[in-house]
C-alpha positions as CSV (number, residue, x, y, z in Angstrom):
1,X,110.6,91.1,62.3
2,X,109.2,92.6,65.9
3,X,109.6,88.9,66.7
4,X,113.4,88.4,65.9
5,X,113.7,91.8,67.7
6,X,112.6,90.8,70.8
7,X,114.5,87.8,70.7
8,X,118.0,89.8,70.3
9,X,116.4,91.9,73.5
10,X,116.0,88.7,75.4
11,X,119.1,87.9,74.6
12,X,121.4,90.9,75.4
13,X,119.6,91.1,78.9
14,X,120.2,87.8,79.6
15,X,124.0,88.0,79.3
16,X,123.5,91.5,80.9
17,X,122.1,89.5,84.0
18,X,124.9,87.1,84.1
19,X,127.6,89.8,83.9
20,X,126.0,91.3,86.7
21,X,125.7,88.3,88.5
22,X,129.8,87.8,88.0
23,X,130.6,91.4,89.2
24,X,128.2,90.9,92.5
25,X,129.4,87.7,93.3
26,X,133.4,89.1,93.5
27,X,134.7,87.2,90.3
28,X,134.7,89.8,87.6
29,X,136.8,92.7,85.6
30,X,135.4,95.6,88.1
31,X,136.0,94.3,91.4
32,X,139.3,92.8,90.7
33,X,140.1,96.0,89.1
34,X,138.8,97.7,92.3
35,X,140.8,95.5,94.4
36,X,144.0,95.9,92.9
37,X,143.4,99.8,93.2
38,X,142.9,98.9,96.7
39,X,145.6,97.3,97.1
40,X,148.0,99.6,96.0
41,X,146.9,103.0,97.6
């Protein structure tokens, strides 16, 4: 059971990482929100 709960850990912080990964590199939901708040003030 501690087992299978560490897996769903790994898991989650892996596709934690990669959203992270998205928003730093310029592609994701935040920064295009961002720049579309930019853009219109």
């Amino acid at each position: 059971m501690k087992f299978q709960l560490n897996q769903k850990n790994k898991r989650l912080l892996f596709i934690i990482g990669i959203v992270v990964l998205i928003e730093l590199s310029g592609y994701g939901f935040f920064s295009s929100l961002f720049r579309l708040i930019g853009s219109v003030s």
